[in-house]
Every structure is written in C-alpha cells, then in structure tokens.
C-alpha positions as CSV (number, residue, x, y, z in Angstrom):
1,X,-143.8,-169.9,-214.9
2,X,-144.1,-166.9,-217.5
3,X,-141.8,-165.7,-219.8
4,X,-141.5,-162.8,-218.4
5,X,-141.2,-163.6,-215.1
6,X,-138.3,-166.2,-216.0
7,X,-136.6,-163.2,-218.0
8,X,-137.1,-160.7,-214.2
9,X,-135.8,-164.1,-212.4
10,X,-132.7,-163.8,-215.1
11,X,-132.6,-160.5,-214.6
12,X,-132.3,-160.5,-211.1
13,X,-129.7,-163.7,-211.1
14,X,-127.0,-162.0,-213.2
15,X,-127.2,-158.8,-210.4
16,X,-126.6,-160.8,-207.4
17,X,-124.1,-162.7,-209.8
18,X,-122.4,-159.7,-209.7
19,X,-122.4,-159.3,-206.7
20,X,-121.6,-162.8,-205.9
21,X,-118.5,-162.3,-208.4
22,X,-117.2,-159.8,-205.6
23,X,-117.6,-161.9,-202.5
24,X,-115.8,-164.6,-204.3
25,X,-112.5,-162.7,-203.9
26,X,-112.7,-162.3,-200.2
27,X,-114.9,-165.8,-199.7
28,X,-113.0,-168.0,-202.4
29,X,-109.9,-166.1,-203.2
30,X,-108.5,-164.7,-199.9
31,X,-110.7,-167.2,-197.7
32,X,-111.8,-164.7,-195.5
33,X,-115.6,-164.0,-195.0
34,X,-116.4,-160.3,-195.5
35,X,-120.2,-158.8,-193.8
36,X,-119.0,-155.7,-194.9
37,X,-121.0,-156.6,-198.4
38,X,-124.6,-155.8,-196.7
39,X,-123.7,-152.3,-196.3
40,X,-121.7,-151.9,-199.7
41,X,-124.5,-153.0,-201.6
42,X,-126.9,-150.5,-200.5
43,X,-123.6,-147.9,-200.5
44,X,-123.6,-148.5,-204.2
45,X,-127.4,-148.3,-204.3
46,X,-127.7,-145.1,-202.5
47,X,-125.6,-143.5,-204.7
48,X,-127.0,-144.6,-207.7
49,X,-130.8,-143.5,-206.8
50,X,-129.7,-139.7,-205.6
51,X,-127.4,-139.1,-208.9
52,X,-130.2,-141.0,-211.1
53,X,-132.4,-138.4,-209.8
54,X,-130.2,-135.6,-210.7
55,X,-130.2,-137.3,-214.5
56,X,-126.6,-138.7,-214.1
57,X,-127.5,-142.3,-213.3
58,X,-123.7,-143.6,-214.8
59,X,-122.1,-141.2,-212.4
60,X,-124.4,-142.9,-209.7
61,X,-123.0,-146.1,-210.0
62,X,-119.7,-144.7,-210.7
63,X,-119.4,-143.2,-207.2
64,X,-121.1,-145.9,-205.9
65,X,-118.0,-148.4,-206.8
66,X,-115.7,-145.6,-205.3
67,X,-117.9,-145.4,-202.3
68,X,-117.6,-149.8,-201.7
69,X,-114.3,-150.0,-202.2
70,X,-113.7,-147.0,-199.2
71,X,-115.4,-149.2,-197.5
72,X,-113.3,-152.4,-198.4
73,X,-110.2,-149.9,-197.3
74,X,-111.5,-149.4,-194.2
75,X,-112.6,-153.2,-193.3
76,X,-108.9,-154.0,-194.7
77,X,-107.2,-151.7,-192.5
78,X,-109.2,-152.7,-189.7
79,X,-108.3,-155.9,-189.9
80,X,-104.6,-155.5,-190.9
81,X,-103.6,-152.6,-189.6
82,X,-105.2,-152.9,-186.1
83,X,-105.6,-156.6,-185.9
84,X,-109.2,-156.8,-185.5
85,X,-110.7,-160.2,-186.5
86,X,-111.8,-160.1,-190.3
87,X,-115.6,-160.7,-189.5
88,X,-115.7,-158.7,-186.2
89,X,-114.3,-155.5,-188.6
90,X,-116.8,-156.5,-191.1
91,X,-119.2,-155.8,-188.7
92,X,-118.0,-152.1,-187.4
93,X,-117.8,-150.9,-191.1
94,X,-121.0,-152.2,-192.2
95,X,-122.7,-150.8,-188.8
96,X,-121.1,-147.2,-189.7
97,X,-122.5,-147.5,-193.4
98,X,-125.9,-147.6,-191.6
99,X,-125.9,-144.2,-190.7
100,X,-123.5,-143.1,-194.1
101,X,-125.8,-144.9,-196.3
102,X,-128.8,-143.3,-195.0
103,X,-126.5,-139.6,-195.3
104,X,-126.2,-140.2,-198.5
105,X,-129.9,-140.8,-199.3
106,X,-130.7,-137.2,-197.5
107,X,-132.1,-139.1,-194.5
108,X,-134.8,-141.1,-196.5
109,X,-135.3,-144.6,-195.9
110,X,-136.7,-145.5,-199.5
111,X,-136.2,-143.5,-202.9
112,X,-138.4,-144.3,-206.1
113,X,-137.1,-143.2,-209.2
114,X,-140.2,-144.2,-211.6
115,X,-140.3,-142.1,-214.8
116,X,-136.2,-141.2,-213.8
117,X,-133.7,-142.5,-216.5
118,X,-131.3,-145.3,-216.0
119,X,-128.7,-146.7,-217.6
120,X,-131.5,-149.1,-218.5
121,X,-133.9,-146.9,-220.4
122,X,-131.9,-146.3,-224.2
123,X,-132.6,-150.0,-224.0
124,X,-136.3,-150.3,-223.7
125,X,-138.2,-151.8,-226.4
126,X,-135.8,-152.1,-228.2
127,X,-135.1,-156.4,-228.0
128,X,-138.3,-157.9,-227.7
129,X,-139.1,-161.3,-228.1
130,X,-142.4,-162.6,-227.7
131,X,-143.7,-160.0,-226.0
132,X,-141.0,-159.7,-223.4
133,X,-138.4,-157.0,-223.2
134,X,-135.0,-158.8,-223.5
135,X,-133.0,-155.1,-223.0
136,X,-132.5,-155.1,-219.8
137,X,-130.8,-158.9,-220.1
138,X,-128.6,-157.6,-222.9
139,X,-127.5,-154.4,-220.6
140,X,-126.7,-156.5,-217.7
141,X,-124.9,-159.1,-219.6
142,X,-122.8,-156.7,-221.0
143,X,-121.7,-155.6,-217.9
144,X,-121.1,-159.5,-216.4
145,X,-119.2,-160.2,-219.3
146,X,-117.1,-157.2,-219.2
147,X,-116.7,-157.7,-215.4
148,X,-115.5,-161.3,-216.1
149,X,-113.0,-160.3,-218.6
150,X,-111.7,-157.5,-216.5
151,X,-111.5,-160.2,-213.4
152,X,-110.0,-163.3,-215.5
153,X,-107.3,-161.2,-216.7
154,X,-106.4,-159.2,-213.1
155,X,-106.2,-162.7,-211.9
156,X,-103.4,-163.8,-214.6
157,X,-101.4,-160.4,-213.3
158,X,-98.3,-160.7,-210.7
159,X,-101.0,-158.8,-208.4
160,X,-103.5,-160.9,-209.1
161,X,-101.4,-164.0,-208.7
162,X,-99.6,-162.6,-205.4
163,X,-103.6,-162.3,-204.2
164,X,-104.5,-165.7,-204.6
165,X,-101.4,-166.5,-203.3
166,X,-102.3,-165.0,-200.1
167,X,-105.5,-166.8,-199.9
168,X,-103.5,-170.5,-200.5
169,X,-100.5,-169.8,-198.3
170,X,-100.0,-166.9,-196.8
171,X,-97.0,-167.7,-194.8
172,X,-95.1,-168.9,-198.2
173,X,-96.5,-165.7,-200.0
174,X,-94.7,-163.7,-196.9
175,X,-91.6,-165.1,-197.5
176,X,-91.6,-164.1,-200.4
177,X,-91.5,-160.1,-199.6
178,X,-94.9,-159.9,-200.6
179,X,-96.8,-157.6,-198.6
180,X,-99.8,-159.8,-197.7
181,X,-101.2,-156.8,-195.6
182,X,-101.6,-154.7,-198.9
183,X,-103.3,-157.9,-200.6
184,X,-105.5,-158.2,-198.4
185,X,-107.0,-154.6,-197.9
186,X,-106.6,-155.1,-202.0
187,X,-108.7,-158.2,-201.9
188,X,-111.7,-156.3,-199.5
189,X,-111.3,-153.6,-201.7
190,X,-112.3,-155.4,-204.8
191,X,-115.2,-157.2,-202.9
192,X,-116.7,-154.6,-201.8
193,X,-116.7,-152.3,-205.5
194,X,-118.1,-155.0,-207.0
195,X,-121.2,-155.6,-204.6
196,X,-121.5,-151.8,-204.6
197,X,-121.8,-152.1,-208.4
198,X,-124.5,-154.8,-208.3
199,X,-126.6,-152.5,-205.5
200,X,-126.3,-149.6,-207.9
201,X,-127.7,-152.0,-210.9
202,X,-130.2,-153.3,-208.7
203,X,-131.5,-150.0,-207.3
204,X,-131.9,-148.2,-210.8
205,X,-133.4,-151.6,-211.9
206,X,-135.9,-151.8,-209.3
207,X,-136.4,-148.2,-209.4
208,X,-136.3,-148.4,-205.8
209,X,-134.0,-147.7,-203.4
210,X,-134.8,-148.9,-199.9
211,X,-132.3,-148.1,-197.0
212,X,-132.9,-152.1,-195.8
213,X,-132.2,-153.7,-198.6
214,X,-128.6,-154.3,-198.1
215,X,-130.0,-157.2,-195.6
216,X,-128.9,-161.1,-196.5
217,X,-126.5,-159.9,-199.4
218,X,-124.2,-161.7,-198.0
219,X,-126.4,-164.8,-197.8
220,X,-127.9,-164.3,-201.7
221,X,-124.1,-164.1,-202.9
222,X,-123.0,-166.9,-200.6
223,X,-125.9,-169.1,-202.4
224,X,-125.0,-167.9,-205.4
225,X,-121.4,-169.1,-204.9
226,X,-122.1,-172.7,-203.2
227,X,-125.2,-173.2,-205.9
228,X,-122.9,-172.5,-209.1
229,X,-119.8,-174.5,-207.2
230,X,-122.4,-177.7,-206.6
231,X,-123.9,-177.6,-210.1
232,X,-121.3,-176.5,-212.2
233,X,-118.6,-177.8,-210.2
234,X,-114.9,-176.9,-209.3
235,X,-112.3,-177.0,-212.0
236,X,-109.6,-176.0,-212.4
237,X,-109.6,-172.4,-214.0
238,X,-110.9,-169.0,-213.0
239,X,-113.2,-168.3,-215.8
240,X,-115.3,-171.6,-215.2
241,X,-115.4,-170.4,-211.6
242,X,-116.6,-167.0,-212.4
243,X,-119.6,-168.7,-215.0
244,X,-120.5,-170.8,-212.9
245,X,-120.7,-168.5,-209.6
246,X,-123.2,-165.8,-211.9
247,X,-125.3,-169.2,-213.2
248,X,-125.8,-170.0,-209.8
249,X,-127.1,-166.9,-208.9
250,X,-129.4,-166.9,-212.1
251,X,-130.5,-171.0,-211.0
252,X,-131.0,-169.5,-207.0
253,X,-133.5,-166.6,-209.0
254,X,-135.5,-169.1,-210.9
255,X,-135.9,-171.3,-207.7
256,X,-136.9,-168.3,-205.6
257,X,-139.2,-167.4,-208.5
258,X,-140.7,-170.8,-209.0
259,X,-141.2,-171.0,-204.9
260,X,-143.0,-167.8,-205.4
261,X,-145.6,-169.3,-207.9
262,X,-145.9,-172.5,-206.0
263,X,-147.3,-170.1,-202.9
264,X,-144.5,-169.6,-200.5
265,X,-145.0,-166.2,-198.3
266,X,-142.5,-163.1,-198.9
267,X,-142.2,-163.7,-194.7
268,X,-140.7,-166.9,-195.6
269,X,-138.5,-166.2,-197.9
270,X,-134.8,-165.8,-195.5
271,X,-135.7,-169.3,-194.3
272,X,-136.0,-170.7,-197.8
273,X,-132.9,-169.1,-199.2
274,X,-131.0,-170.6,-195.8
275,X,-132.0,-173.9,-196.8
276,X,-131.0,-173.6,-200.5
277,X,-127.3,-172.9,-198.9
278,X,-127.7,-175.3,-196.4
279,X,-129.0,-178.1,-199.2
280,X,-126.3,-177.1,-201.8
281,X,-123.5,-177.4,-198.9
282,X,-124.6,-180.8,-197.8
283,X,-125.3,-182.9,-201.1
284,X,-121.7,-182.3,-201.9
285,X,-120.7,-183.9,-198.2
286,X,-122.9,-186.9,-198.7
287,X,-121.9,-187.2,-202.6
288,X,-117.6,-187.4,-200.4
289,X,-119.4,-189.6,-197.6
290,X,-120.4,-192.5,-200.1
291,X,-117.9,-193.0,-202.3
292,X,-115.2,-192.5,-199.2
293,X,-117.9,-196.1,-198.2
C-alpha cells in the first residue's frame, strides 16, 4: 500500500476509534449493548454538514454532541424509566433519528461540503511528509488524546466509579443508594455524544454527508473494540483499554484498506468486516480451549 493511503486508513481508524471509545461505556462499561449508535453517528454528522455550510463547522459538531447525547437520554429513559429492554429501546430511538436526522439535513439525503471549511482546513499543508499531508492526523489526534484524558480521569471520579460499578454489580451498587437508573441513562448518554462526535469528524472529513451512513456503526466500533481487546489485550487499567480500543480501530482501517488493494468489492465489504469480528472473537476462545487441554 501507499503512503497516503496508509495515512487515510489512519485517518479513518482514529474516527471510528472515537467512536468505538463511546460504545465502550455502554458495551464494556455498563455491559449493555446500545443500536442507538447508528443513528447518533449520523445525528452528529448532520449537524456538522448544515452548520459547516453556514461557515461555523465547530458549532456543527458542537450541537452534534448535544444532539447524541438527547438521544442517549431518550434510549436511557426508555429503558429505565419504562422498562423497555435496552436493545429493543435502542431500536425505537435510532428508528425516530431516521426521520430527525434527515430534518435536520433539510430533507436531503446527501450534503457535499467541497470548497466549505472545516475544522480540518487551518491544517492543510501545513505537516507534510513525503509528499503526504500529515494535518489531518495531527487534528484528529489531538482530539483522541484529549478525549482519552477527559475519559481516564471521569472514570477515577465517584461518578465515574459508581458507573462502572453499575456495570460489575448492579445489585451491590443499589445497595449502596446509588441510583443505578441515573447511571445508566448517564452511561447511554456518554455513548451516544461521543459517536455523535466521531460522525461530525467524519462528515466534515469526508466532505460528505450521506443520510445512510450511520449503517454498521455499531459493527465498525464493535470491531474496533474486540480487535484492540485481542491484540493489545486486557489489563488491568482504563487507559490501556482506551489505547488499545482506538489502535484497533486504526489495525481494522488498514485491514479494510489492504482488502481493498488486494481486489475485494465495495458490495462485499459488510461480510468482510463480520468476519474480522467474528475472527477476532474466536482466536481468543480457541487460545482458552487449548491451554484449558
């Protein structure tokens, strides 16, 4: 492969890393699987096309974060408050951020903003190495790392602690007058901002912003998770976790890529990423199986 095209696979990796990072609260943290993330993701991303458009592209993907985490609210209170089953209220919210999401891009399935500035565009040309444009890595780094930080610390908080509680034990955590309801609308909350921000990213990276894109998000981030938790394995410690999770997105990118060059059709691509998960989740089983013999 290129150089640049290992740089756009990079690229690409540390968005879905993002927002991989936010699915790891609900998936990891709360153990509770969350399809709310397919809508979110383009939530974020329709919000960051129209404001980009209007020339306030950091507003965009301001909004866009307010706009997931609604949605996170709404799949939490669904599922607290009325007792619907977690993925059964993923599903309704996600279904009604169809027809929001496509509000929100004035009825139009697909928005290009070539020539429009981004949060990307004070950065062009202005890192290049070999030929390639290394800006757009440096912005989105900036933002993972930042992300991380924010994350590693809300973890070591009482909150955070009482929300990873929830997830271990939630029956101990009740007992404890903690309000497990509140951690978990909390917990959906979170997922959901944090995929919106990685649609908003990807939709003024892109330049496009396609109603349908929202599709398999939860997949990419799931991959991204079990990939980084295979690889880079499982300690102990909620930084190495959150690494690991956004280098498995970047090492599911580069294997996508590489696919790409080696021929594989765009049609074909939802049954290759499958069996990435589906690989990653069973080398660790047969890894257990053997030395269990």
């Amino acid at each position: 492969m290129s150089l640049s095209l290992i740089v756009g696979a990079i690229e690409l990796g540390i968005i879905f890393g993002i927002c991989a990072l936010g699915l790891f609260i609900a998936f990891r943290v709360l153990n509770l699987p969350d399809l709310t993330v397919d809508g979110s993701f383009v939530t974020g991303l329709a919000f960051s096309a129209i404001f980009a458009m209007q020339g306030q592209p950091l507003l965009g993907i301001i909004l866009g974060v307010i706009g997931g985490t609604l949605a996170g609210i709404v799949t939490g209170v669904l599922h607290t408050k009325f007792k619907i089953q977690e993925i059964l209220a993923g599903i309704l919210t996600m279904t009604a951020l169809y027809s929001i999401n496509l509000k929100i891009m004035n009825d139009q399935p697909s928005i290009f903003l070539y020539g429009i500035n981004t949060i990307f565009t004070p950065f062009a040309n202005k890192l290049v190495i070999a030929g390639v444009d290394f800006g757009n890595v440096l912005v989105l780094l900036i933002i993972t790392i930042l992300l991380v930080v924010i994350l590693v610390f809300f973890f070591k908080t009482l909150t955070g602690l009482a929300l990873r509680a929830t997830g271990d034990n939630e029956a101990m955590v009740r007992s404890s007058s903690i309000n497990t309801d509140t951690m978990k609308i909390l917990g959906f909350a979170m997922t959901n901002a944090i995929v919106a921000l990685g649609g908003g990213l990807y939709a003024q990276y892109t330049q496009t912003a396609a109603h349908g894109a929202g599709v398999g998000t939860l997949v990419l981030c799931c991959a991204s998770i079990i990939i980084g938790e295979t690889v880079f394995g499982k300690r102990r410690g909620m930084l190495h976790h959150m690494i690991s999770i956004v280098l498995g997105a970047i090492l599911y990118r580069l294997l996508i890529s590489y696919a790409f060059v080696l021929g594989l059709p765009a049609s074909d691509l939802k049954l290759f990423s499958a069996l990435i998960v589906v690989f990653a989740m069973v080398v660790p089983q047969i890894k257990f199986g053997r030395k269990k013999a």
